[in-house]
N, CA and C atoms as a LAMMPS dump frame, in Angstrom:
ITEM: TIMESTEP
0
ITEM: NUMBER OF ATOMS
636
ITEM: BOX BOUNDS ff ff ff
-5.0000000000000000e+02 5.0000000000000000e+02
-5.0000000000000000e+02 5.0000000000000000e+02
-5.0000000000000000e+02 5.0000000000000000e+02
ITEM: ATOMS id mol type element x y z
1 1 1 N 54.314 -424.322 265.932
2 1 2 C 55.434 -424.19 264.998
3 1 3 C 54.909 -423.841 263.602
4 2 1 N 55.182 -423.094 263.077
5 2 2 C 55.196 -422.446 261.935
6 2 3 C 55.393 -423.308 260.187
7 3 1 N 54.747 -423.455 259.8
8 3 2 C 54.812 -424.434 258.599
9 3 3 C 55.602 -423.417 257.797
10 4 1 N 56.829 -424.14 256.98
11 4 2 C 57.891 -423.281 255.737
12 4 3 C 57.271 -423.387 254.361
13 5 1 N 57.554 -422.646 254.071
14 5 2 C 57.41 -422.617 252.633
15 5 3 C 58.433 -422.222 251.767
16 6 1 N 58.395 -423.045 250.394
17 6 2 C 59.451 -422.929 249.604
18 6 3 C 59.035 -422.322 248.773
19 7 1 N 59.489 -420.925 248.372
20 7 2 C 59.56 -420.211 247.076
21 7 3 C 60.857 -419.53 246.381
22 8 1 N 60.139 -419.241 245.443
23 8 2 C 61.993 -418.967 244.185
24 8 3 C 61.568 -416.955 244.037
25 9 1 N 62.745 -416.382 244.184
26 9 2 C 62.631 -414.672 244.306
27 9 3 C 63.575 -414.924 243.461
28 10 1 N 63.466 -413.508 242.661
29 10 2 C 64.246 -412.89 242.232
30 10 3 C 65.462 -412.096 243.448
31 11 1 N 66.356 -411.812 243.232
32 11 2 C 67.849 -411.666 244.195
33 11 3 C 68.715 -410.752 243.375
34 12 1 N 69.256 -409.721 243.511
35 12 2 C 70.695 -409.944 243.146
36 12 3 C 72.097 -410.573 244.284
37 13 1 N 72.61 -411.42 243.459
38 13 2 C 73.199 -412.194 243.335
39 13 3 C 74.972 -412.182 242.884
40 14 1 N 76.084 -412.195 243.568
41 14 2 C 77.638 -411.786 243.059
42 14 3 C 77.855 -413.053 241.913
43 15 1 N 78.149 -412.655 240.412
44 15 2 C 78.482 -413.564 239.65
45 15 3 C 79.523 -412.793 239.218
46 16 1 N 80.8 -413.531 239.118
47 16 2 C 81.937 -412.727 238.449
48 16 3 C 82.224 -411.538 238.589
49 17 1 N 82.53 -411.033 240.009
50 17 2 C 82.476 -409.86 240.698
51 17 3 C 81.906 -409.018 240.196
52 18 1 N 80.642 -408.986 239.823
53 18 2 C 79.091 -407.861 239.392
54 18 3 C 77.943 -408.745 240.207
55 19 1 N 77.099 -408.023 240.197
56 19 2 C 76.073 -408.231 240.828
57 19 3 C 74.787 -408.058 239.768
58 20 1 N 74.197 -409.5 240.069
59 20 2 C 73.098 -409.712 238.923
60 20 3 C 72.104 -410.18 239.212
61 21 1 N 70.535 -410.438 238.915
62 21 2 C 69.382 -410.461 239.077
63 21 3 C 69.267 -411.662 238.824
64 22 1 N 68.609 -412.775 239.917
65 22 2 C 68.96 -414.079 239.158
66 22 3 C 67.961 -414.882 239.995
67 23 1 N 66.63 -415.895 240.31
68 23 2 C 66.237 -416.33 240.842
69 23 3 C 66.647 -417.582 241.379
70 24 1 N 66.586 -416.751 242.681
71 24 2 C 66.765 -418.277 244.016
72 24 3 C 66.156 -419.285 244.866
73 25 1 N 66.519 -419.951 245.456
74 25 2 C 65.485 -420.436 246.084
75 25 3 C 65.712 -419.981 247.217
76 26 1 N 64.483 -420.206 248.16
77 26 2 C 64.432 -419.477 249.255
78 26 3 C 63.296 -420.019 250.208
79 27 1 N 63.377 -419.874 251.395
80 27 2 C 62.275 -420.782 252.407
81 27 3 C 62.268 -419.752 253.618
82 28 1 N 61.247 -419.924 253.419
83 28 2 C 59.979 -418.291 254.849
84 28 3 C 59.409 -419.362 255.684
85 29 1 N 58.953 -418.532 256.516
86 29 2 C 57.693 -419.134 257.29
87 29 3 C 56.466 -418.955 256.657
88 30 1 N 55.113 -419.554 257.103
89 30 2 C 53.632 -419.408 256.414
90 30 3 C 53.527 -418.008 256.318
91 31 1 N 53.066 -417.32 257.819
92 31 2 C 52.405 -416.587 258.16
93 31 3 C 53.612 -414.932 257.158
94 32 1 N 54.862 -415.28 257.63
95 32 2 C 55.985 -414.334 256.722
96 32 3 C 55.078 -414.115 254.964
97 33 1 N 55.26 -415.651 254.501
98 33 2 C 54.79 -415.758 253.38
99 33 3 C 53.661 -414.874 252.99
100 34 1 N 52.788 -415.258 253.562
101 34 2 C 51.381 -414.759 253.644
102 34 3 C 51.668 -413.477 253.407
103 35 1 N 52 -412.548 254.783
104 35 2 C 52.479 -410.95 254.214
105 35 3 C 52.972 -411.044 253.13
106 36 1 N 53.843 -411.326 252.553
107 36 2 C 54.493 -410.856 251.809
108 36 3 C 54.022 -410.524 250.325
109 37 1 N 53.028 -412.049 249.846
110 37 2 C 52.171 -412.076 249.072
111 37 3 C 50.888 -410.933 248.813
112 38 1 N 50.3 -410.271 250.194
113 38 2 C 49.505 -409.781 250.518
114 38 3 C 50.009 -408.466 249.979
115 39 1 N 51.355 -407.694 250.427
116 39 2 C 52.237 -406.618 249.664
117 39 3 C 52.354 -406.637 248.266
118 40 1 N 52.355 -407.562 247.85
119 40 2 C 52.973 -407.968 246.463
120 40 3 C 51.776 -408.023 245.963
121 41 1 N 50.612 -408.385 246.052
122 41 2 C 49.313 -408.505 245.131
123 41 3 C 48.743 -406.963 244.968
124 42 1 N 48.909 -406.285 246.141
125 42 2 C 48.476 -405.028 246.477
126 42 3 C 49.089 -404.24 245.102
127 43 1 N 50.639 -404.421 245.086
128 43 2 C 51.487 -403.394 244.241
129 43 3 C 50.809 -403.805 243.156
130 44 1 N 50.917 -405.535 242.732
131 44 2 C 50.322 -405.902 241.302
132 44 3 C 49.061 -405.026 240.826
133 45 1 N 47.849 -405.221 242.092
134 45 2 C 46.911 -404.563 241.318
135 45 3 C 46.817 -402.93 240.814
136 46 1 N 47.773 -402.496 242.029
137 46 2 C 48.234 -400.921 241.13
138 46 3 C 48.743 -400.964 239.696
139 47 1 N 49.704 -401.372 239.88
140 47 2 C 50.159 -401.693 238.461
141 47 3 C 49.224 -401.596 237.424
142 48 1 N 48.459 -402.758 237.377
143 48 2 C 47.722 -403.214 236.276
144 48 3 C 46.665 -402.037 236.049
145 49 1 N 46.106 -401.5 237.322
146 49 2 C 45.423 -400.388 236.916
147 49 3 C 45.68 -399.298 236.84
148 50 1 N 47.052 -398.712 236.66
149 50 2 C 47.145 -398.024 236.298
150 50 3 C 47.976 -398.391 234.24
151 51 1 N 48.233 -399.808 234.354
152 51 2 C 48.602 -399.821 232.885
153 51 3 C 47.611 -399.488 232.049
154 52 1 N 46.098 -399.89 232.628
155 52 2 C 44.821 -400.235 232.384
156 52 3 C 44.323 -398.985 231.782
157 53 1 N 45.009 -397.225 232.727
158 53 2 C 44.721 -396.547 232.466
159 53 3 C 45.46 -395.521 231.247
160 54 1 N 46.717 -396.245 231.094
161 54 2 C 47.625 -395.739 229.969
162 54 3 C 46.686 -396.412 229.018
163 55 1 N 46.511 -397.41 229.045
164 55 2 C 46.085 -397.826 227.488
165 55 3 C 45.03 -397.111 227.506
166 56 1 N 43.97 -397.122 228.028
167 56 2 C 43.165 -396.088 227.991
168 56 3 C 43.034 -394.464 226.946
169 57 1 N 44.191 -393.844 227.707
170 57 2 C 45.144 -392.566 227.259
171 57 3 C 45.395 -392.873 225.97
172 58 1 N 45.963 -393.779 225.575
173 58 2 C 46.63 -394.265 224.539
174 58 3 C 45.79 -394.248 223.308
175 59 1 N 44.535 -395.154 223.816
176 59 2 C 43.364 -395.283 222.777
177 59 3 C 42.387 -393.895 222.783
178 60 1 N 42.504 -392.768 223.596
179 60 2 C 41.951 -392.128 223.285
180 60 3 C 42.987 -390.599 222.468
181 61 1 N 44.073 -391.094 222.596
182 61 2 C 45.054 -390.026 221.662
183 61 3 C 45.228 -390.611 220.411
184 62 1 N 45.103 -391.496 220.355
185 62 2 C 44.806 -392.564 218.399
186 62 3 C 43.182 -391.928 217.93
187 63 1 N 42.651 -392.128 218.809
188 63 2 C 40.87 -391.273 218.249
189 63 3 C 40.791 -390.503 218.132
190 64 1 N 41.549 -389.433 218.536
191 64 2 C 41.507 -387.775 218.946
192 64 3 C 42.797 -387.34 217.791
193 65 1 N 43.439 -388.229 216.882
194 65 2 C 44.139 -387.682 216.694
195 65 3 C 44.296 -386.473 215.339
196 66 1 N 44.704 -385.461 215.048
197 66 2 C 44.02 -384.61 214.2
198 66 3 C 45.601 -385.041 212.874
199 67 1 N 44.995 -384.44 211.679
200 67 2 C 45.481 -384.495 210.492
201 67 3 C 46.594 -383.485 210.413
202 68 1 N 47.458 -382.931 211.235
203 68 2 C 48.404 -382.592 211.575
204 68 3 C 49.069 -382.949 212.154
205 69 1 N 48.771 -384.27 212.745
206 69 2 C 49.911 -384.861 214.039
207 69 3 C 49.464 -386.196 213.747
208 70 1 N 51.093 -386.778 214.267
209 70 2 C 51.147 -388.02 214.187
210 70 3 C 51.63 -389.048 215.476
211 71 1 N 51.385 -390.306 215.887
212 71 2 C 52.098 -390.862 216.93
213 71 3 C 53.277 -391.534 216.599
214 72 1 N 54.186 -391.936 216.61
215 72 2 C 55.048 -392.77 216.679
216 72 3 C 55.385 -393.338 217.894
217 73 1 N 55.432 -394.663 217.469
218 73 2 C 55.306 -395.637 218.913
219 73 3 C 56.383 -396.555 218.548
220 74 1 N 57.896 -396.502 219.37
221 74 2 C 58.786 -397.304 219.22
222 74 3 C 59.088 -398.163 220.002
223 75 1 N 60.348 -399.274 219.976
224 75 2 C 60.708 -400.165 220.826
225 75 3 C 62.403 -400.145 220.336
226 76 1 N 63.457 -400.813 220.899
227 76 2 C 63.996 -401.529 220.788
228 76 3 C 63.481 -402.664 220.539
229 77 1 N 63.976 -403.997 219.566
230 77 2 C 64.112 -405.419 219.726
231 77 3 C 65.204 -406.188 220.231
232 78 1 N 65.155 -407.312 220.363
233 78 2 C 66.495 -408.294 220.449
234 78 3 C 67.808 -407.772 219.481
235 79 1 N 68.808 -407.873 219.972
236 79 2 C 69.743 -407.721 218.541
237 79 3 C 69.573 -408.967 217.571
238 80 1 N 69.436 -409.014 216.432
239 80 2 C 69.386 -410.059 215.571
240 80 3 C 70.595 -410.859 215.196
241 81 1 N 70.579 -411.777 214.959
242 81 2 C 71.741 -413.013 214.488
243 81 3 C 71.589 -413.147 213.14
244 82 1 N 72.367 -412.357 212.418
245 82 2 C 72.571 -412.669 211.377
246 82 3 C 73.014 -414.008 210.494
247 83 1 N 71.813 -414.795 209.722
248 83 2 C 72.539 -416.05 208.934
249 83 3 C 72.732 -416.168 207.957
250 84 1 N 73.89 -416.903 207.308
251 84 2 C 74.509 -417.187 205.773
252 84 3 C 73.471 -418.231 205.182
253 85 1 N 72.981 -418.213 203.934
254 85 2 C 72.214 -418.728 202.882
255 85 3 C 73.012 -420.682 203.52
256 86 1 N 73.988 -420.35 203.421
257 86 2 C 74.772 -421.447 203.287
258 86 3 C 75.983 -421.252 204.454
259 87 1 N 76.008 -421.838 205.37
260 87 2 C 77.2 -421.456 206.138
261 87 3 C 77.697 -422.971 206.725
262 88 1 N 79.003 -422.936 206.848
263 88 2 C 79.98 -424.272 207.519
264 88 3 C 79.419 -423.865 208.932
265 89 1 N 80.072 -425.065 209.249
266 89 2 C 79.57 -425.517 210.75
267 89 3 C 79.941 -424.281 211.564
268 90 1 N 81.341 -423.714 211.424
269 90 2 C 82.562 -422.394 212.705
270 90 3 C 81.521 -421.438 212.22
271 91 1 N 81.054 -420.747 211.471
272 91 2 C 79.945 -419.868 211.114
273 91 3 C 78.964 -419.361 212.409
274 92 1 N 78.744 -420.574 213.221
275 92 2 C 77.616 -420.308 213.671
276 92 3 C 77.919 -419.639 215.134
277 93 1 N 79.255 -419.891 215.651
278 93 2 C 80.187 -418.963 216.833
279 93 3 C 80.545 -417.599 216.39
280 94 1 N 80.282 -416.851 214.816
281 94 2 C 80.922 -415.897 213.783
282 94 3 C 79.82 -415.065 213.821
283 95 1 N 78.891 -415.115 214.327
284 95 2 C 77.567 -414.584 213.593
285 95 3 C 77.494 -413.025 213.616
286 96 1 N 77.153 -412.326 212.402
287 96 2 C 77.09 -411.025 212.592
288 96 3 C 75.507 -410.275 212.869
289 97 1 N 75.737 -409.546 214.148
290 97 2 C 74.283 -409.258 214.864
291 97 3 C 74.258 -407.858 214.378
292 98 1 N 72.867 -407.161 214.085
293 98 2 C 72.399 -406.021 213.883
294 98 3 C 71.351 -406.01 214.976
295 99 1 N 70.887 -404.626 215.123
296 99 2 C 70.188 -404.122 215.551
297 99 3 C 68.625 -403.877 215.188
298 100 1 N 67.591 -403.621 215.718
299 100 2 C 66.582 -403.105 214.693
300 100 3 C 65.487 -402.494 215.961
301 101 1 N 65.128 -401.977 215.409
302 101 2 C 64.311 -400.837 215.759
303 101 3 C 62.972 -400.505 215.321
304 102 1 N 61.706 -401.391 215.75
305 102 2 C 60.638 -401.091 215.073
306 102 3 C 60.09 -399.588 215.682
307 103 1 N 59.319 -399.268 214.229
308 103 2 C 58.444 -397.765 214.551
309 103 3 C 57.215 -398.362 213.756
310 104 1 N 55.816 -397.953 214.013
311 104 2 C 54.926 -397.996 213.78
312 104 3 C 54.313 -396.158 214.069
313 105 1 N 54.065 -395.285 213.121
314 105 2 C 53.444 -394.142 212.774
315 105 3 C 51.886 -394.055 212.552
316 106 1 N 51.165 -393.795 213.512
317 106 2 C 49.922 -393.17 213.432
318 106 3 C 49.47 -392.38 212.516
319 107 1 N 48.983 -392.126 211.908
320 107 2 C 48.316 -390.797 211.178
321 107 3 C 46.788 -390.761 210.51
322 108 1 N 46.171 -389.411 210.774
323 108 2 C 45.058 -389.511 209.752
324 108 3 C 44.997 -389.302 208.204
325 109 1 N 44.408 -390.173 207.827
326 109 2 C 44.639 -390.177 206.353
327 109 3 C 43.093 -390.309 205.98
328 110 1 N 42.495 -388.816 205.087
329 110 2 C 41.047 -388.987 204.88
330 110 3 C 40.197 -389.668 205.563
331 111 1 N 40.382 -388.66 206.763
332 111 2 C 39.509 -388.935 207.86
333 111 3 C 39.184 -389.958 208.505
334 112 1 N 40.179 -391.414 208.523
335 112 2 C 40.211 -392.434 209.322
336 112 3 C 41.933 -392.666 209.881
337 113 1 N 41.377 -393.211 211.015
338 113 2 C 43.693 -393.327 211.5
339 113 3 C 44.438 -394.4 210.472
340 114 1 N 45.258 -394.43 209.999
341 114 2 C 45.964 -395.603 209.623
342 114 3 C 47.341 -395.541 210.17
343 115 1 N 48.07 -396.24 209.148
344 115 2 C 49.49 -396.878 210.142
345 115 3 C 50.629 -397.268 208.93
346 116 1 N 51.41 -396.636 209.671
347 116 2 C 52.631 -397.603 208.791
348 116 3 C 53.713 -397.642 209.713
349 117 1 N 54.303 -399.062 209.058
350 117 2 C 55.594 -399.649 209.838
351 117 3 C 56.524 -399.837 209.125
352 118 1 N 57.444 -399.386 210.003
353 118 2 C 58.781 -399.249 209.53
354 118 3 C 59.812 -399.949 210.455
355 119 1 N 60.938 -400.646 210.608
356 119 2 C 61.917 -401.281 210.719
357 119 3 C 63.108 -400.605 210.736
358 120 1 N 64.103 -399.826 211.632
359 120 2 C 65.086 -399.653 211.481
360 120 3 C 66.149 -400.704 211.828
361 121 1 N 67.118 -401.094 210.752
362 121 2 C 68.248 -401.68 210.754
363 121 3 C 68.874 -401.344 210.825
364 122 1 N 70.201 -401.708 211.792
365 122 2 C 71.981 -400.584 211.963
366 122 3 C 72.666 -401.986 212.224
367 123 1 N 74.046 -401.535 212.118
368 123 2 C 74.984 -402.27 212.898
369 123 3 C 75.583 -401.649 213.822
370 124 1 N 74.661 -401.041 214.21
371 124 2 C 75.231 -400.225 215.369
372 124 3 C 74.014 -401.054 216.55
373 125 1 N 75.373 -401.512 217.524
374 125 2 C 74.618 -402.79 218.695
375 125 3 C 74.4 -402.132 219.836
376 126 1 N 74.964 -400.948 220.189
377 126 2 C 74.495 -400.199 221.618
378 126 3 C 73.022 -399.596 221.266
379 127 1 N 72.097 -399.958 221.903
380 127 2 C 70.838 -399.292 222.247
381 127 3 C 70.706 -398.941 222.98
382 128 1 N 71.308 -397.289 222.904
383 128 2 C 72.092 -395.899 223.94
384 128 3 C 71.55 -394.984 222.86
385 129 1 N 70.93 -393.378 223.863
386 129 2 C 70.596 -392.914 223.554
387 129 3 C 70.815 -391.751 222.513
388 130 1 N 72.237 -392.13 221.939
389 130 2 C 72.736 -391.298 220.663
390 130 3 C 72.214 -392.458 219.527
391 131 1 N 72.453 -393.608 219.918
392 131 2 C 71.48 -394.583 218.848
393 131 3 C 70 -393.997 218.201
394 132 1 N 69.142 -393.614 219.732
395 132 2 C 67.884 -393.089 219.368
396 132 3 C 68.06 -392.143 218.73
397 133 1 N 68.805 -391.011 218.593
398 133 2 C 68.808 -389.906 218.236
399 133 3 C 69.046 -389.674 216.811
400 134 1 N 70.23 -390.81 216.492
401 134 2 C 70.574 -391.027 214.975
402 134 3 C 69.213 -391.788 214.222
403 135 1 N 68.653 -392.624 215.123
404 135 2 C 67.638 -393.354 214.51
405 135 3 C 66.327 -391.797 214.072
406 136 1 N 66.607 -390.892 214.957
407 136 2 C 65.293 -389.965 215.021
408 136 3 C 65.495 -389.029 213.472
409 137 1 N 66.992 -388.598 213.444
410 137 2 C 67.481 -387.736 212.36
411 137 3 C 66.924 -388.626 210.976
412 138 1 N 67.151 -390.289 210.73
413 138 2 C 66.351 -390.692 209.585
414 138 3 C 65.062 -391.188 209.796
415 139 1 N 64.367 -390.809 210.866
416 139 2 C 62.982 -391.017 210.764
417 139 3 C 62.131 -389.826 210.401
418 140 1 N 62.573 -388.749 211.072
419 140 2 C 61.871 -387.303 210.393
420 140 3 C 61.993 -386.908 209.187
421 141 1 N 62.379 -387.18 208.072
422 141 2 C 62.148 -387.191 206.508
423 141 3 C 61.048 -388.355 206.358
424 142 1 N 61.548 -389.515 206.408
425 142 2 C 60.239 -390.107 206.65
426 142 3 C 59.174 -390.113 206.737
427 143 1 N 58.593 -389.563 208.244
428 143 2 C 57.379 -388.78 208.882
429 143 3 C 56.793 -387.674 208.019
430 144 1 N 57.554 -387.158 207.326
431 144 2 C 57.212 -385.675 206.346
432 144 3 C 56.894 -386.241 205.267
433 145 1 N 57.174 -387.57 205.061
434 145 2 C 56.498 -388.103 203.3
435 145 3 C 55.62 -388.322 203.819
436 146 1 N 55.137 -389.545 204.666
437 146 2 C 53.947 -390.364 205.315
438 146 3 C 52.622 -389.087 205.723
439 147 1 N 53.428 -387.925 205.964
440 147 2 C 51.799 -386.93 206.487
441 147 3 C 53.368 -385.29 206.314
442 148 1 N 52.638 -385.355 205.058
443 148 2 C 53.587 -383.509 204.323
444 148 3 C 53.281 -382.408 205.259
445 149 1 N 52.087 -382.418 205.925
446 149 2 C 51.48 -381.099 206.659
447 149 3 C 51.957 -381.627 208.417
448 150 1 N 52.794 -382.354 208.186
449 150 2 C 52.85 -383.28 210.013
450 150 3 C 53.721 -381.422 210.585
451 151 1 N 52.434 -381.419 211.805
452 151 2 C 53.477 -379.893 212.624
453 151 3 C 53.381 -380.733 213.934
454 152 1 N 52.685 -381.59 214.592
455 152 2 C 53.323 -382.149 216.031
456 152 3 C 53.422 -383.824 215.886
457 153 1 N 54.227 -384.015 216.638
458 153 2 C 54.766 -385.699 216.886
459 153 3 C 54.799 -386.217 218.341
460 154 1 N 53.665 -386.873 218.558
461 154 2 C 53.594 -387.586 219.863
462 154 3 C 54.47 -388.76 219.847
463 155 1 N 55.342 -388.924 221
464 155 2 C 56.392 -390.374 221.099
465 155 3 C 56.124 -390.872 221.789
466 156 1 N 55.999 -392.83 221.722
467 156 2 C 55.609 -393.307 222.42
468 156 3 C 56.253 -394.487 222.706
469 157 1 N 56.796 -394.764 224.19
470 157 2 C 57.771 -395.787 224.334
471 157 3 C 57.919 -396.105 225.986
472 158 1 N 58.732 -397.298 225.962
473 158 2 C 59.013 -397.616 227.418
474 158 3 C 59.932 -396.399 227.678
475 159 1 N 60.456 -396.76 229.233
476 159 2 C 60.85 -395.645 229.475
477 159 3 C 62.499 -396.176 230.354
478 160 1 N 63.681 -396.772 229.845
479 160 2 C 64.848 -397.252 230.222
480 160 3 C 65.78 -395.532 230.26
481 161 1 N 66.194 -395.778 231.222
482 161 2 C 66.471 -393.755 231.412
483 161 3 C 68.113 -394.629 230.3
484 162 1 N 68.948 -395.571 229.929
485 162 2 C 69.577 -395.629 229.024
486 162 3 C 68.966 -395.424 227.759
487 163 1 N 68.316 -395.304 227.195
488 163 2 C 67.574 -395.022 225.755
489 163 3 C 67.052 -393.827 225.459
490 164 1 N 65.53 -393.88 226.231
491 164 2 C 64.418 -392.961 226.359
492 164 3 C 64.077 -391.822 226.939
493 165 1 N 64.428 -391.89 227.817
494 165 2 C 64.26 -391.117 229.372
495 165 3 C 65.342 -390.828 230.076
496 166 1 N 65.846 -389.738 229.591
497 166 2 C 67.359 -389.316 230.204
498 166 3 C 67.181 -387.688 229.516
499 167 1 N 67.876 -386.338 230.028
500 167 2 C 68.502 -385.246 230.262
501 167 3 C 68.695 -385.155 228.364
502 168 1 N 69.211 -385.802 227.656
503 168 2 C 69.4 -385.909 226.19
504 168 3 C 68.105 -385.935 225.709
505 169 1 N 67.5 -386.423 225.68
506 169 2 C 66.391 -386.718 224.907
507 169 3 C 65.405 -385.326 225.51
508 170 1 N 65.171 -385.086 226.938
509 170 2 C 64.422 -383.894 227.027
510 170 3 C 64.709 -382.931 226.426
511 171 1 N 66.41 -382.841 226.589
512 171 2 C 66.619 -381.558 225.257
513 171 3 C 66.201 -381.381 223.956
514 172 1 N 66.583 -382.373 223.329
515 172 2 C 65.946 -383.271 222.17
516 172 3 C 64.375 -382.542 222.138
517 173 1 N 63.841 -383.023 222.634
518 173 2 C 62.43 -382.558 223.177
519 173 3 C 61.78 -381.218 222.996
520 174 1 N 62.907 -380.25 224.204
521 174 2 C 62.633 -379.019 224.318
522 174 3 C 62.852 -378.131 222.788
523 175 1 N 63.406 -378.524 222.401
524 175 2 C 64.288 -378.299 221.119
525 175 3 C 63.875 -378.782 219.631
526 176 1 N 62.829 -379.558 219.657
527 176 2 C 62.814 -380.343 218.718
528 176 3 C 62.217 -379.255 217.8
529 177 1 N 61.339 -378.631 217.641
530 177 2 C 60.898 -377.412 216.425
531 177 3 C 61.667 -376.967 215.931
532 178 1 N 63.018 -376.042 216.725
533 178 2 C 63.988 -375.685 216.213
534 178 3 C 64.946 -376.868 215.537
535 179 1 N 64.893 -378.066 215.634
536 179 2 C 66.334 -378.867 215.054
537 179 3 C 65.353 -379.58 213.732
538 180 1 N 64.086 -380.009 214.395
539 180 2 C 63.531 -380.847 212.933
540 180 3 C 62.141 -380.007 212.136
541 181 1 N 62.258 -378.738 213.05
542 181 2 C 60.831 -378.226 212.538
543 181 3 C 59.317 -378.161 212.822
544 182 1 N 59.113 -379.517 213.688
545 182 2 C 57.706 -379.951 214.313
546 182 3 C 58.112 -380.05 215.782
547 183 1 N 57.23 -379.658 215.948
548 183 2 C 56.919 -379.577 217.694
549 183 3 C 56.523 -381.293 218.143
550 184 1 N 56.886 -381.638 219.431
551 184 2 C 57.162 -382.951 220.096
552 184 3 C 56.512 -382.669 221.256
553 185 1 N 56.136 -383.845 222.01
554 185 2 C 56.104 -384.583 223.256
555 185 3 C 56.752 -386.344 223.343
556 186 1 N 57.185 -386.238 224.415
557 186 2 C 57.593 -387.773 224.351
558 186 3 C 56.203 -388.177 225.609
559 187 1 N 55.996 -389.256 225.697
560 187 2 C 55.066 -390.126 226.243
561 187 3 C 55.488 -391.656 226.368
562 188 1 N 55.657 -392.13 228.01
563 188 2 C 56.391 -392.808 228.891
564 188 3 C 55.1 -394.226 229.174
565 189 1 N 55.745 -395.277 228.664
566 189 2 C 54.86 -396.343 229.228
567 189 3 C 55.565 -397.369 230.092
568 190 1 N 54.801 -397.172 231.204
569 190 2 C 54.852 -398.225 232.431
570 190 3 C 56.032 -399.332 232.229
571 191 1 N 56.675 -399.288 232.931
572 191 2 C 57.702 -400.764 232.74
573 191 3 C 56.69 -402.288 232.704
574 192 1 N 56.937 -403.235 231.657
575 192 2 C 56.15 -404.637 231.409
576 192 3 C 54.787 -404.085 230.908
577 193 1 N 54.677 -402.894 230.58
578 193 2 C 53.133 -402.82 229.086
579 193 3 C 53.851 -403.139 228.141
580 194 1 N 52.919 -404.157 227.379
581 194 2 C 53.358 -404.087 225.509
582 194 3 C 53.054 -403.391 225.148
583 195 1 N 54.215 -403.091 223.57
584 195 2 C 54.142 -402.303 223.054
585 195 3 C 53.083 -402.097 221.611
586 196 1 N 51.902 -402.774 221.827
587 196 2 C 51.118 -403.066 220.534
588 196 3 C 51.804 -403.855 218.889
589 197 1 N 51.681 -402.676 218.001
590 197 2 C 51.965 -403.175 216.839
591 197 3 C 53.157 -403.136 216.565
592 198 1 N 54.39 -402.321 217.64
593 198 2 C 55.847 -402.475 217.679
594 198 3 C 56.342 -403.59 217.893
595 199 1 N 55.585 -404.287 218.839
596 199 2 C 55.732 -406.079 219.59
597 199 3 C 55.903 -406.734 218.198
598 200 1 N 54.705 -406.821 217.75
599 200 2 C 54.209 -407.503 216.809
600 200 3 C 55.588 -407.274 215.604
601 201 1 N 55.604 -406.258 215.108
602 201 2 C 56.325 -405.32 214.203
603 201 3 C 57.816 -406.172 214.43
604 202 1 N 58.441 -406.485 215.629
605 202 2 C 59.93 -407.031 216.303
606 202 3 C 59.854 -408.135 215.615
607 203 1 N 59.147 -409.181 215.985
608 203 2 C 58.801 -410.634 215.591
609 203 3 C 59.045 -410.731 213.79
610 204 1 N 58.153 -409.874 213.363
611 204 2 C 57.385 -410.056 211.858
612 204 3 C 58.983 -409.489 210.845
613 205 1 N 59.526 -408.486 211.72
614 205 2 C 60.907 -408.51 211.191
615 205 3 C 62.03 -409.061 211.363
616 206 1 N 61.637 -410.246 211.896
617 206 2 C 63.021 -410.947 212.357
618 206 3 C 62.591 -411.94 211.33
619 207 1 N 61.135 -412.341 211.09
620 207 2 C 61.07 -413.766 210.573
621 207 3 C 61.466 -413.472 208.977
622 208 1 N 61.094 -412.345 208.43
623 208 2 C 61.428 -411.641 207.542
624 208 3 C 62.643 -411.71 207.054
625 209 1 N 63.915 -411.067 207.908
626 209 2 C 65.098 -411.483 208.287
627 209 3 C 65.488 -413.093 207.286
628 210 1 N 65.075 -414.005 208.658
629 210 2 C 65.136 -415.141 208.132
630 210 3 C 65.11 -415.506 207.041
631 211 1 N 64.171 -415.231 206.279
632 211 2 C 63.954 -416.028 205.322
633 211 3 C 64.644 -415.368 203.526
634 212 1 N 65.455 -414.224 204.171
635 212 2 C 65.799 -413.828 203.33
636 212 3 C 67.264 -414.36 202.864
């Protein structure tokens, strides 16, 4: 007889007539188990080596990168919760949420890479890909102060086909010399890689936020 084992999966799951991703519990047999783990470690170690090999890519297009071109490496963050200096107790069911949008810009500057970060704020709460697009129209003035001679722009981001990776944005893409002047590539990272100094960049502007 077969010894059980108890483990918790991820599922979707009927909550409020939608269907949602939600971990369950659940009980296999050993030997079931065993496979299953054995599949699952297999995929993991692809994964990792091939994240292993983006970063790789990654660190060698930051070294390589020439004084005409720049990276920009974005994220979405959390939507933020906006708080009052001073607020009554009903305040805190009221709260007004923004959006934000870290960018962190690559560039060479006298012959070493540096960086600057930038923070986009909206009250605009869909992070949908006319969001990105409006966010892109005030980032390219931007990009043209930070490096005046910028003629290509490498993009760098997860890849949610709602945001990033969708039919819009390739146009965007194909197009981009003609609409902003500099020539583009977008560049797709692995679902669950961090995003470096954008990660960082999310956090450091929220606490920021705060304390203001």
């Amino acid at each position: 007889m077969n010894q059980l084992i108890e483990n918790r999966v991820w599922k979707q799951v009927a909550v409020e007539d939608k269907m949602k991703m939600k971990i369950i519990e659940n009980t296999i047999e050993k030997n079931e188990f065993i496979e299953m783990m054995k599949v699952e470690m297999n995929q993991f170690a692809s994964h990792v080596d091939k994240v292993r090999c983006q970063y790789r890519e990654i660190k060698t297009l930051k070294d390589s990168l020439k004084e005409k071109k720049v990276l920009v490496q974005m994220d979405f963050a959390e939507n933020y919760s906006c708080k009052s200096l001073a607020e009554v107790q009903s305040a805190y069911w009221n709260q007004t949420q923004v959006t934000i949008h870290p960018v962190v810009v690559y560039f060479r500057g006298q012959s070493k890479l540096e960086h600057k970060s930038i923070a986009i704020i909206s009250d605009e709460l869909s992070h949908s890909t006319s969001t990105v697009c409006t966010f892109l129209d005030s980032l390219i003035p931007v990009l043209k102060e930070i490096c005046p001679n910028v003629e290509f722009v490498h993009y760098l981001s997860d890849s949610p086909s709602s945001q990033y990776r969708n039919k819009t944005i390739f146009d965007l893409i194909a197009n981009h010399s003609s609409v902003y002047g500099i020539q583009a590539r977008w560049n797709y990272l692995r679902l669950g890689m961090a995003r470096g100094l954008a990660t960082v960049l999310m956090g450091q502007s929220k606490e920021w936020l705060t304390k203001q």
